[in-house]
C-alpha positions in Angstrom: 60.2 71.5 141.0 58.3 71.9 137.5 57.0 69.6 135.3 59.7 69.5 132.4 63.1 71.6 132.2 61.7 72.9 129.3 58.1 73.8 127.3 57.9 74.7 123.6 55.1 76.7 122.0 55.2 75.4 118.7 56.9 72.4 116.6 58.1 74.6 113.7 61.6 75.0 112.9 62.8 77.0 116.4 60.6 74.7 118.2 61.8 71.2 117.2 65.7 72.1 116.6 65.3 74.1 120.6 63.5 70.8 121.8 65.8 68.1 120.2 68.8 70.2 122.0 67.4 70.4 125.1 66.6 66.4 124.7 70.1 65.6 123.8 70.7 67.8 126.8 69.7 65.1 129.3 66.2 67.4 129.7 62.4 66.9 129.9 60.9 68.5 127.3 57.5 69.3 126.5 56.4 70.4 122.8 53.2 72.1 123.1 51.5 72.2 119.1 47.9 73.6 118.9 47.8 72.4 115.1 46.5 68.9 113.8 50.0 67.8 113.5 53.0 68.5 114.8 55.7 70.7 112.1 53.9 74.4 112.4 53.7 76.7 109.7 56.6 76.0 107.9 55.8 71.9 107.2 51.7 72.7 106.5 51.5 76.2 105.3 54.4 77.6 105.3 58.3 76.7 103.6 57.7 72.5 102.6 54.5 73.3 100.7 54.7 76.3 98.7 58.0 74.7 97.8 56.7 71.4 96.8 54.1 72.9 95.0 57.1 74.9 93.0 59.2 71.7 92.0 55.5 70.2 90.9 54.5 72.8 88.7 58.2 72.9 87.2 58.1 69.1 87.0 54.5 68.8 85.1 54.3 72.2 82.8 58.1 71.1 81.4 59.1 74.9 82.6 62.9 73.2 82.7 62.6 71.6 79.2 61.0 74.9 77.2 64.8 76.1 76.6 64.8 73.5 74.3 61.3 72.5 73.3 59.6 76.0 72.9 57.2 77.7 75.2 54.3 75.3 74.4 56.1 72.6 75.7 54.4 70.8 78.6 54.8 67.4 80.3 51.2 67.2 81.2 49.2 69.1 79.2 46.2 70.0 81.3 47.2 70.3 84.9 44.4 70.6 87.8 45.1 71.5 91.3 44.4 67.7 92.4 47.9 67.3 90.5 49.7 69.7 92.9 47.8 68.3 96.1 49.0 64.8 96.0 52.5 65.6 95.7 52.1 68.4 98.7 50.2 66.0 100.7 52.9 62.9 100.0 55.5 65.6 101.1 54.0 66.7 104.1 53.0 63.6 105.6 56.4 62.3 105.1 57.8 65.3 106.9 55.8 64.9 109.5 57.1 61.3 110.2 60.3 62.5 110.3 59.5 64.7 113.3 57.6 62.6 114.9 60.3 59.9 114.6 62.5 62.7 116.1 60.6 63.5 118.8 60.0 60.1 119.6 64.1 59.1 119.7 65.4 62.0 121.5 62.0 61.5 124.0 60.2 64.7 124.1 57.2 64.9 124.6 54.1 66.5 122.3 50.2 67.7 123.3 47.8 69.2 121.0 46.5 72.0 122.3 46.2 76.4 122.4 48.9 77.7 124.7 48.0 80.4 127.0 50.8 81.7 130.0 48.8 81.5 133.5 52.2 82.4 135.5 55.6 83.1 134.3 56.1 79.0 134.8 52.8 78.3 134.0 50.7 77.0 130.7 47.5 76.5 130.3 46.7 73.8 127.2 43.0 73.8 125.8 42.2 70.9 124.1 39.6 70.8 121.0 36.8 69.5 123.0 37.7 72.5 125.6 39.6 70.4 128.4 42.2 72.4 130.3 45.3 71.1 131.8 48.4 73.3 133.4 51.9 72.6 133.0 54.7 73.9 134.6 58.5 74.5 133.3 61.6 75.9 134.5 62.3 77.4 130.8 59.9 78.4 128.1 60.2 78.6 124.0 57.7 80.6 122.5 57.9 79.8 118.8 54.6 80.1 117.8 55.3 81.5 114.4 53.1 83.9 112.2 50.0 84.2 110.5 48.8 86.0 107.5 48.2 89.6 108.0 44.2 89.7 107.2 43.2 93.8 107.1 39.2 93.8 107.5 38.5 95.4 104.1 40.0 92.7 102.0 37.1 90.6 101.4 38.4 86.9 102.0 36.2 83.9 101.0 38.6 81.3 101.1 37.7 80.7 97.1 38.7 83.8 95.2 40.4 85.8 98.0 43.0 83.9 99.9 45.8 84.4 101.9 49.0 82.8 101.6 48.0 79.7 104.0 45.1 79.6 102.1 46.3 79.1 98.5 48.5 75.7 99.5 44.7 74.3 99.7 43.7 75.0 96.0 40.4 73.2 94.9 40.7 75.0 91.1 43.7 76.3 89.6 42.6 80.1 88.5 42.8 81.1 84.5 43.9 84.8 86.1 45.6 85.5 89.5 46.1 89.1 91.2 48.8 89.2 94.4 49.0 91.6 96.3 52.7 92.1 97.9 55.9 91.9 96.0 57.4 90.3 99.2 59.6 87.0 99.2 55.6 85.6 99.7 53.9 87.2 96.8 57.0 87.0 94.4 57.6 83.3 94.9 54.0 82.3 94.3 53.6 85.1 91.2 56.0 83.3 89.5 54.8 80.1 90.1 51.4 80.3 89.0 52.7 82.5 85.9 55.1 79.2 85.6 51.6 77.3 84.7 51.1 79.6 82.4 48.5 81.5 84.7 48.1 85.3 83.3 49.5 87.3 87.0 49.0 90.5 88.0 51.9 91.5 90.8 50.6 94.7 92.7 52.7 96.5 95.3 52.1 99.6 96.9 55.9 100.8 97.0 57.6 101.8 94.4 60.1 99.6 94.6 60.5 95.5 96.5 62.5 93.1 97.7 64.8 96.2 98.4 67.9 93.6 100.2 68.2 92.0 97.5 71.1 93.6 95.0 69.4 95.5 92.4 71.2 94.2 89.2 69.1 90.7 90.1 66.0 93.0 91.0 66.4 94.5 87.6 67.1 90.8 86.2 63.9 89.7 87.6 62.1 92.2 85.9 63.4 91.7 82.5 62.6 87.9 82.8 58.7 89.7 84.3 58.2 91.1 81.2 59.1 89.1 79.2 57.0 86.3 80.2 54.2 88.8 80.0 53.4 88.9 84.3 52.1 92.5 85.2 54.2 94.0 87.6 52.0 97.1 89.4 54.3 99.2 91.5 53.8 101.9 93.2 50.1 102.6 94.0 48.0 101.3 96.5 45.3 99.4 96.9 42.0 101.6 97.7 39.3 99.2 97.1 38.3 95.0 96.6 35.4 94.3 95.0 33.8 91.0 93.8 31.5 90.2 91.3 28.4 88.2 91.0 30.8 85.2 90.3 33.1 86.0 93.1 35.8 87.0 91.2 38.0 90.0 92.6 38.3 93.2 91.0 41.0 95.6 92.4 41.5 99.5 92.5 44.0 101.1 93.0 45.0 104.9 93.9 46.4 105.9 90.7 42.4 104.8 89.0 43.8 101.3 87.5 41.8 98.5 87.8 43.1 95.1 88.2 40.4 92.4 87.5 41.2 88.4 87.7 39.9 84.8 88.7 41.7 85.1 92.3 43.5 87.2 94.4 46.1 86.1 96.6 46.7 88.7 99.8 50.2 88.2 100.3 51.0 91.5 102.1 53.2 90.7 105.6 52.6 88.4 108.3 51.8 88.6 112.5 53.1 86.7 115.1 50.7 84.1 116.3 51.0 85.7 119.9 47.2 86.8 120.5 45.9 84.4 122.4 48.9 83.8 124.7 48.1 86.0 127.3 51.5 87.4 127.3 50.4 90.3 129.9 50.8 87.6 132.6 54.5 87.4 132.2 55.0 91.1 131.4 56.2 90.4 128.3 54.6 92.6 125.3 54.2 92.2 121.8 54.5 95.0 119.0 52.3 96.3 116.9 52.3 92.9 114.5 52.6 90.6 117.2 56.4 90.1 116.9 58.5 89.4 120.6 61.4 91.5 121.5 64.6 89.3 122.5 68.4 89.5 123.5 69.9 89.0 119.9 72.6 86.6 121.2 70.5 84.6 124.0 67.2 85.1 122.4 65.4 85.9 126.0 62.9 88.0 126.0 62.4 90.7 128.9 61.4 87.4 130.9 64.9 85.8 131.7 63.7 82.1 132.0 61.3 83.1 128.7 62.7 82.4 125.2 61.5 83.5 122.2 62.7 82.1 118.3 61.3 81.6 114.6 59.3 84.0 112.9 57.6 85.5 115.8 60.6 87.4 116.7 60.6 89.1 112.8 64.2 89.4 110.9 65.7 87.6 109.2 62.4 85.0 109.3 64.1 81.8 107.3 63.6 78.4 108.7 67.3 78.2 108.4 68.0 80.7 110.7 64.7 80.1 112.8 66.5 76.6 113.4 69.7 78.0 114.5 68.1 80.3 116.7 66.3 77.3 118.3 69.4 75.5 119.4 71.1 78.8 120.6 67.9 79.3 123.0 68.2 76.1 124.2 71.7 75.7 124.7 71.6 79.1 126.7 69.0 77.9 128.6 71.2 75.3 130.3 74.2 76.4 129.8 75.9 75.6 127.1 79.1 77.9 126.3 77.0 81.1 124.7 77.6 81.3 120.8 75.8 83.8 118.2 74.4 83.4 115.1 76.9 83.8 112.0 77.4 87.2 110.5 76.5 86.2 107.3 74.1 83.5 106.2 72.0 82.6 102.9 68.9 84.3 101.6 66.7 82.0 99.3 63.6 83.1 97.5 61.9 80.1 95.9 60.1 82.2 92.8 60.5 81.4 89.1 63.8 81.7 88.7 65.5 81.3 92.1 67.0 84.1 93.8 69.6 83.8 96.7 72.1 85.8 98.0 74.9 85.9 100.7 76.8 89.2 102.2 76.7 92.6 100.9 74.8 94.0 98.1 76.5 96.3 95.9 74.0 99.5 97.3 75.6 98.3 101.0 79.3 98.0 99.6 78.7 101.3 98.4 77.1 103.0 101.2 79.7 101.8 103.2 82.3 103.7 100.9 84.7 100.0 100.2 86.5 100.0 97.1 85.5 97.0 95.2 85.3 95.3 91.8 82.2 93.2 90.3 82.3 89.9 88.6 79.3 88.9 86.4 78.9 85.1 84.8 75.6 84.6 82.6 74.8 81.0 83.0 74.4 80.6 79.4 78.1 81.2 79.0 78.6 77.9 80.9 78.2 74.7 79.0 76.3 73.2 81.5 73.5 76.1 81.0 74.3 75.0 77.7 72.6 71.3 77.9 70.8 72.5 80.5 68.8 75.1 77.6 69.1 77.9 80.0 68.9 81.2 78.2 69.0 83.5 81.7 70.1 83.2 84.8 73.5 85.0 86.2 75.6 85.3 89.3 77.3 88.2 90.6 80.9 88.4 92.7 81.8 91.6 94.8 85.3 91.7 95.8 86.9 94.7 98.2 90.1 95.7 96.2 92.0 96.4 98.8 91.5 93.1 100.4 90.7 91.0 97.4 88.6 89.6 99.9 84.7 88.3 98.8 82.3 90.7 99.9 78.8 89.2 98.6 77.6 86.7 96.3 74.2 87.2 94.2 72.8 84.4 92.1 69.5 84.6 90.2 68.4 81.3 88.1 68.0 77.5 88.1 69.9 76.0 91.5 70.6 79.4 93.3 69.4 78.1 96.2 72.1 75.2 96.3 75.0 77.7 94.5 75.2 80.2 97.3 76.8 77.7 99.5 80.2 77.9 97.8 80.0 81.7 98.2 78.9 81.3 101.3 81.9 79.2 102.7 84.0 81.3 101.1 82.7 84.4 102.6 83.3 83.2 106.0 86.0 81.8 105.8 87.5 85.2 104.6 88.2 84.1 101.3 89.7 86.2 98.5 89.3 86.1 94.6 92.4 84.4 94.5 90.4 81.0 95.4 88.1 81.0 92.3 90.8 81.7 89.8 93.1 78.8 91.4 90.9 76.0 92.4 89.1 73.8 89.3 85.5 73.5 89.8 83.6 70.0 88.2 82.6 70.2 84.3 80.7 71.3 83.4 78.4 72.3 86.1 77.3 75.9 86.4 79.1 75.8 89.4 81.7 77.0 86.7 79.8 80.6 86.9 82.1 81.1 90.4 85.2 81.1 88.4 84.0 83.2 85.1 82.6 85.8 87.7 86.1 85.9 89.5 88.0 86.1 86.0 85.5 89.1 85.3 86.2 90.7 87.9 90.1 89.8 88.3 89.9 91.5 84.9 88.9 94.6 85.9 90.6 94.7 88.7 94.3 94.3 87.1 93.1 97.0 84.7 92.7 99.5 87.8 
C-alpha cells in the first residue's frame, strides 16, 4: 500500500492537467510544488507573464493604434515598469486561484516543498525551515520543468544582467536592451521591449534562428526588424561580458563588434529542473541539460511506474502540448485506452508581431520532394486589416497538388496565435483547398486571409 496512487513533481502545465486526470480517475493524488505558489514556471515565470507583460505594453504604448495615429502615438506617454507589474501580478494571482480552486474540486492534494527520490516509490519533501517528510506512491510525474541556462562567465546581477525569469521582475524599464538568443525566448521579449520603443540589440551566435519556422515569415520578421530600427547580430559569438562602473553590460563578440546597452537579457536555452532530484536512486539519468528520456506515446521513463512530462522532457516544450502530455501520463498510468499526441499541433511565438504555425514548412514540403502550390494573403488586403491600420502582417497556405490536400499553414501578424486554429482543424481533418474557396468566412475579419490565400494559390495551381 502507498500513500497516494499518484505524486506529481510540479504544478505547471503537465503537472496540474496529469493530476486533475488522475483525480477524476477516482485516485489520490499528491501535487508536490517547491515554489511559493502552486502554477510552476509557466504561471510565475514562464508563459502567463511574459505574455501579460506583452498585451500591457501593446495596450499602454498604442503599438495597435500607430497604423493610424503615427509612430509617436502612445496611450500613456511615460511608461515605468510599476505599469507592467500590476497588470502581471493581477494576472497571476488570478491564475493561481483558478488552480487552486481546481485542485481543491477534483481533491488533490498540494505541499510546498524540494522533491528528492529516496526509493523508486519514495519522496523526500524539504520544507523551507528544513523539515523532512517521505511520501510514498504507486506512480510518479516528474514535471519539474526548466530553468534558465546560466554559463558561469555571464556576469548576472539580477539588475543589468538577467535571465529570462529574471526580467518578468523589472524594477526600471532600460533606455537600451542587448539579448542574447534569437530563440522563441529572446525573440518574443526583443520585440517587446523594442514595442516600448526600447533601442534592442538581438545577438545570436548562428547564422541563422528560429530555423522551424517557414522562412518567408523568418524573412518577414526581419523586414518588419529593420525597419523598426532593432539590431539583429547573427552569426558571431559572444567571447566576452563586461560591465562598467555603472553596471551596465558591454558585449564582444568574435567577429570584434561590440554591443554596449543599459541591460542584457541572457536568453540562450533552458535545463531541466532535475538537479536536486536525486534521480540516481531510481536509475533514471538525465542528459547533458537536465532533460528526461521517455516512451513518446506513454511518456515513461526507463522507470515503468515513473512518468515524466512538460518541458523537462525537451521538444516540442509548449504548455499546450506539456498539458496534453499530462493527461496521456496519467491516463496510461491507470489504464486508460492508450492514445498519442496529434501529429500536427500549433506553434505560437508571442513576439511583436505574432508568429504561429501548423504542419509543414515549405523547406520540409520540399525536402520531402511533394508537389505543392503556395497561397499568400497580406493582411492589408483584407478590409478588416483595413480598419484595423495594419500595414504588415501575412499568412501563407501550402497545398500538395496532387492531393489538393492542406499541407501547413504559416501566419505572421496581429491574432496569429488565434488564426492557426482554422488551419489547424483543417489540417487534421485532411482538408483540401476546396474548403476555403467554398465556405464564406465572417466580414470582414482577417479571417478572410484563409480564403485570398486559397484563391492564390487555386490560381496557380489551375495555371499548372
Amino acid at each position: 500500500m502507498h500513500d497516494f496512487d499518484m505524486l506529481v513533481i510540479g504544478s505547471g502545465p503537465s503537472g496540474r492537467r496529469a493530476a486533475i486526470q488522475s483525480a477524476k480517475l477516482g485516485k489520490s493524488v499528491l501535487v508536490v510544488e517547491k515554489g511559493r505558489r502552486v502554477g510552476g514556471v509557466s504561471v510565475h515565470t514562464g508563459t502567463i507573464p511574459s505574455k501579460t507583460l506583452r498585451e500591457t505594453v501593446l495596450n499602454l504604448s498604442g503599438w495597435r493604434e500607430r497604423g493610424f495615429y503615427g509612430r509617436a502615438y502612445r496611450v500613456k506617454q511615460d511608461i515605468e515598469a510599476s505599469d507592467l507589474m500590476a497588470r502581471m501580478r493581477k494576472t497571476l494571482d488570478h491564475e493561481v486561484e483558478v488552480l487552486e480552486h481546481q485542485f481543491s474540486r477534483n481533491a488533490v492534494k498540494t505541499v510546498r516543498g524540494q522533491a528528492r527520490f529516496v526509493g523508486p516509490h519514495e519522496i523526500e519533501v524539504t520544507g523551507d525551515a528544513g523539515e523532512t517528510r517521505v511520501y510514498t506512491a504507486a506512480n510518479i510525474l516528474i514535471a519539474c520543468g526548466t530553468t534558465p541556462f546560466r554559463p558561469e562567465n555571464v556576469p548576472f546581477n539580477g539588475t543589468t544582467v538577467l535571465d529570462s525569469d529574471e526580467i518578468v521582475d523589472l524594477k526600471k524599464l532600460p533606455r537600451s536592451l542587448a539579448v542574447i538568443g534569437a530563440g522563441v525566448i529572446g525573440v518574443e521579449y526583443a520585440t517587446i521591449f523594442s514595442a516600448l520603443d526600447v533601442a534592442v540589440t538581438l545577438i545570436e551566435p548562428r547564422p541563422t534562428f528560429l530555423d522551424f519556422i517557414d522562412k518567408e515569415i523568418i524573412d518577414e520578421l526581419v523586414h518588419d526588424f529593420r525597419d523598426r530600427k532593432l539590431a539583429l547580430r547573427l552569426g558571431s559569438a559572444v567571447t566576452a561580458i563586461a560591465l562598467n562602473e555603472a553596471g551596465a553590460p558591454s558585449i564582444t563578440l568574435a567577429n570584434g563588434r561590440i554591443v554596449q546597452a543599459d541591460m542584457l537579457l541572457y536568453a540562450a536555452g533552458r535545463v531541466g529542473a532535475t538537479t536536486a532530484l536525486n534521480l540516481e536512486v531510481t536509475g533514471i539519468t538525465a542528459d547533458h541539460r537536465g532533460r528526461i528520456g521517455v516512451t513518446p506515446n506513454t511518456l515513461q521513463t526507463s522507470v515503468p511506474h515513473i512518468y515524466a512530462a512538460g518541458d523537462v522532457i525537451g521538444f516540442p516544450s509548449l504548455a499546450s502540448t506539456s498539458m496534453e502530455q499530462g493527461r496521456l501520463a496519467a491516463g496510461h498510468a491507470f489504464g486508460l485506452k492508450p492514445s498519442s499526441m496529434p501529429e500536427s499541433f500549433p506553434y505560437g511565438i508571442y513576439s511583436v508581431p505574432e508568429i504561429s504555425m501548423v504542419g509543414m514548412a515549405e523547406e520540409e514540403v520540399r525536402n520531402k520532394d511533394i508537389p505543392h502550390e503556395c497561397g499568400i494573403a497580406r493582411f492589408r488586403e483584407t478590409s478588416r486589416g483595413q480598419i484595423m491600420g495594419l500595414n504588415s502582417g501575412m499568412m501563407k497556405l501550402i497545398f500538395s497538388t496532387e492531393t489538393r490536400r492542406l499541407l501547413g499553414a504559416h501566419i505572421i501578424g496581429e491574432g496569429a496565435t488565434e488564426l492557426i486554429h482554422i488551419g489547424q482543424a483543417v489540417l487534421n481533418l485532411k482538408g483540401t483547398i476546396d474548403f476555403f474557396i467554398e465556405n464564406t468566412f465572417n466580414y470582414p475579419t482577417l479571417a478572410e486571409a484563409y480564403k485570398i490565400a486559397g484563391l492564390d494559390a487555386w490560381n496557380r495551381m489551375a495555371r499548372a
